[in-house]
N, C-alpha and C positions, 0 to 999 in steps of 0.2 A: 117287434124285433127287427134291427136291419142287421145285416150281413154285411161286411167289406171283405174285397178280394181274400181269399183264403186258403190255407191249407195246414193239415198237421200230419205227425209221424205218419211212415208207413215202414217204418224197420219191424221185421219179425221177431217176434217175443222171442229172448234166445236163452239158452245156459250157459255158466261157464265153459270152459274146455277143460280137457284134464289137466293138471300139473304135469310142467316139461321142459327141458333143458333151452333154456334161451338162444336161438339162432347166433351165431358170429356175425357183427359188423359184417364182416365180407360177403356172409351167406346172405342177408338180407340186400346188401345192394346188389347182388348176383339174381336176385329172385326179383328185383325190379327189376334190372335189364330183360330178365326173358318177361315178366311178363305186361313189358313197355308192350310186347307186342298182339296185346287181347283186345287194346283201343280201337275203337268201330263198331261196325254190326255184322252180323252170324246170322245163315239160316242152319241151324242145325238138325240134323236126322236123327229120329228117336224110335222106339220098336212103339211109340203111341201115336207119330205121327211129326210134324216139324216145329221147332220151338223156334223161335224169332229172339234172340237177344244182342242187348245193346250196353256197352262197357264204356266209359269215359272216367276224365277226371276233370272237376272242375274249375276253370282258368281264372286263377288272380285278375287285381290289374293291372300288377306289373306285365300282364302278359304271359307270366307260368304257371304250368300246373301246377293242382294240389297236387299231393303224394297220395292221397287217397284213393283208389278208382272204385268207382260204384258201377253196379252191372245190372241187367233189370230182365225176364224172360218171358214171354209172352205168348204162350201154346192155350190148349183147349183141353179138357177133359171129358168125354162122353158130348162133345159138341156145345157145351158148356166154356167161355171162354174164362182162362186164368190168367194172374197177371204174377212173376214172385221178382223178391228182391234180392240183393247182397251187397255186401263191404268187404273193400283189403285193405287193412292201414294198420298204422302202429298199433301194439299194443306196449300195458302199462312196462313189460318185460323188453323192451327194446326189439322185438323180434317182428313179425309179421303174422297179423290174424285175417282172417275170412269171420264173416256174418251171416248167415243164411238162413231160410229155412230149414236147412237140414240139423245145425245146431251150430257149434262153434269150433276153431277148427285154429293152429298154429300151424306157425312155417315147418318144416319134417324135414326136405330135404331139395333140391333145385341143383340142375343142369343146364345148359345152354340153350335147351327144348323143353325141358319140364318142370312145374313146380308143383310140388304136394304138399298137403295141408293134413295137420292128424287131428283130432280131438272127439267130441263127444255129442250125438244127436240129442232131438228134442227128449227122447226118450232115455238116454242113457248107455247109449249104444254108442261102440267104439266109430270113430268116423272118420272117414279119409276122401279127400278130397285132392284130384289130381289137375291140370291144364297141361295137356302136352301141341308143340306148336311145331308145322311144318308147312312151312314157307305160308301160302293164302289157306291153309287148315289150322283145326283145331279139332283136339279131343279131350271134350270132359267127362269125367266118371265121376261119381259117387258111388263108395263104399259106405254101409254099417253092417255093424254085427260081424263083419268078413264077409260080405254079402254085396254082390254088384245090382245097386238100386237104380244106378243113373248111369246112362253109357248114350254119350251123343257125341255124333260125328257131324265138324260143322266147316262151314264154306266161307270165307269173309266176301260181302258185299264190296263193291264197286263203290270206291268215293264218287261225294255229288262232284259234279264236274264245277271247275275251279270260274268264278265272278271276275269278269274281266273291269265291271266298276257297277254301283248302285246308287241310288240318290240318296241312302242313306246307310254311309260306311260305317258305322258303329250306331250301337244303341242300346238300353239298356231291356234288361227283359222285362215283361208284363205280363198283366192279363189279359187274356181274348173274352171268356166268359165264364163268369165265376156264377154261381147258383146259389142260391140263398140258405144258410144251415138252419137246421131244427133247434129249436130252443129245448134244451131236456127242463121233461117236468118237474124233475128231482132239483135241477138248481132253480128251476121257479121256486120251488115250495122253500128251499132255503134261503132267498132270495141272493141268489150269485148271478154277477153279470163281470161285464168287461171283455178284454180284448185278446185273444190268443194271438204270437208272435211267432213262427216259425222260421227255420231256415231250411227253403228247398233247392232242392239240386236238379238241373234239367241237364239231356243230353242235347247236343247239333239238331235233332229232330222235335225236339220240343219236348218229348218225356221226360214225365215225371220218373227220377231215376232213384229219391230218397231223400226223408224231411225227417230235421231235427228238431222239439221244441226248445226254442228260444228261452219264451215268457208265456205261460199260462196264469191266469187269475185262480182255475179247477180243473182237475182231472174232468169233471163230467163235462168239459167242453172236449175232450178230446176225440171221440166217438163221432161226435157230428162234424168236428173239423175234418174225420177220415172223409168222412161222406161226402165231403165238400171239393177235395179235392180231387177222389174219382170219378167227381160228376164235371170237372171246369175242365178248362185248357188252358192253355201257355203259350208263349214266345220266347224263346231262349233270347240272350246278349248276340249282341251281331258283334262282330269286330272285325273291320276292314275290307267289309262287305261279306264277311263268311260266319255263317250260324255256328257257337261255339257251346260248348258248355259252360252251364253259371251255376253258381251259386246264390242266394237272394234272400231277403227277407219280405213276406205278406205276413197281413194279419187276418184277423176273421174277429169282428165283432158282434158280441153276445149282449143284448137290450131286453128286457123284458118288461111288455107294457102294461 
């Protein structure tokens, strides 16, 4: 079996949200303006201890943002480290959804400081999800059930200071080291092979922020592609001598001899 550079999903299994009144045109481009201001990195304070999260959206090549921002968190549990994910982008109602672990969630309501999100946990529980913003702060909560599950108060980081020139002003992003995937026995014995194609999303710092599949040949390729990408590393697109976020396509090939 060889491996080429790789990676597949890492979005959380999610549910629908509930049915809900489609946000206004205006409420939606109102809820981008305030939450233009989530892009960067957060340490935030939690009653378990500090969670490290990082928000971007990933830049075309015309040079602009998607509309989408992807957000990624990275604390510990009993000393055990965790890593979760999420999405804000369109959805199919014109309005604005969130992705999360916690479940799924639409636009509810947006101020010039805050924007909330309502919908439905993994479980079935009612869900609300808030960002409120003041000035280098932020406060996020998660509600379910009527229940405050998530309450972090967080601090925005210090941009990296500004590249006055580098010998290589633009460049596309790569791989640093990629690890070899497990071949499943199950597509041995069916005899499936080929080539998984992803699209991943990396932040300014090089995380993995969230991967979409492209082209798969099998689902049962998709489990070792996880594995493959928690185990590699990355280089994000440079541009103009500044680490940006990208967007990208690897693959990860599957041989069996």
């Amino acid at each position: 079996m060889r491996g080429v550079a790789a990676l597949l999903a890492l979005a959380p299994v999610l549910v629908a949200a509930a049915p809900a009144a489609p946000a206004s045109k205006a409420d939606v481009a109102a809820a981008r303006a305030t939450l233009a201001g989530i892009h960067g990195h957060w340490s935030c304070e939690t009653a378990a201890g500090t969670v490290e999260r990082s928000y971007s959206s990933p830049i075309r090549k015309d040079g602009a943002p998607e509309p989408v921002i992807y957000g990624r968190a990275d604390g510990s549990i009993s000393g055990v480290p965790v890593t979760s994910f999420e999405r804000i982008d369109d959805n199919e109602a014109g309005s604005l959804q969130i992705e999360s672990p916690d479940g799924t969630a639409t636009l509810a309501s947006v101020t010039p400081n805050e924007v909330r999100f309502s919908g439905t946990t993994l479980d079935g529980l009612s869900l609300v999800q808030a960002y409120a913003f003041d000035g280098t702060t932020m406060h996020r909560t998660t509600d379910a059930g009527g229940k405050r599950v998530g309450d972090e108060r967080c601090s925005r980081e210090p941009d990296a200071p500004a590249t006055t020139g580098c010998a290589q002003p633009n460049a596309a992003a790569f791989t640093k080291v990629a690890v070899e995937p497990e071949f499943p026995a199950e597509a041995y014995r069916e005899r499936v092979s080929g080539t998984v194609l992803v699209l991943v999303t990396l932040d300014d710092r090089s995380q993995v922020m969230w991967t979409d599949i492209y082209k798969s040949p099998s689902p049962l390729f998709d489990q070792p592609s996880i594995d493959v990408v928690r185990r590699s590393t990355f280089q994000t697109m440079v541009r103009d001598c500044k680490p940006v976020a990208a967007t990208f396509v690897f693959g990860v090939e599957f041989r069996s001899q």
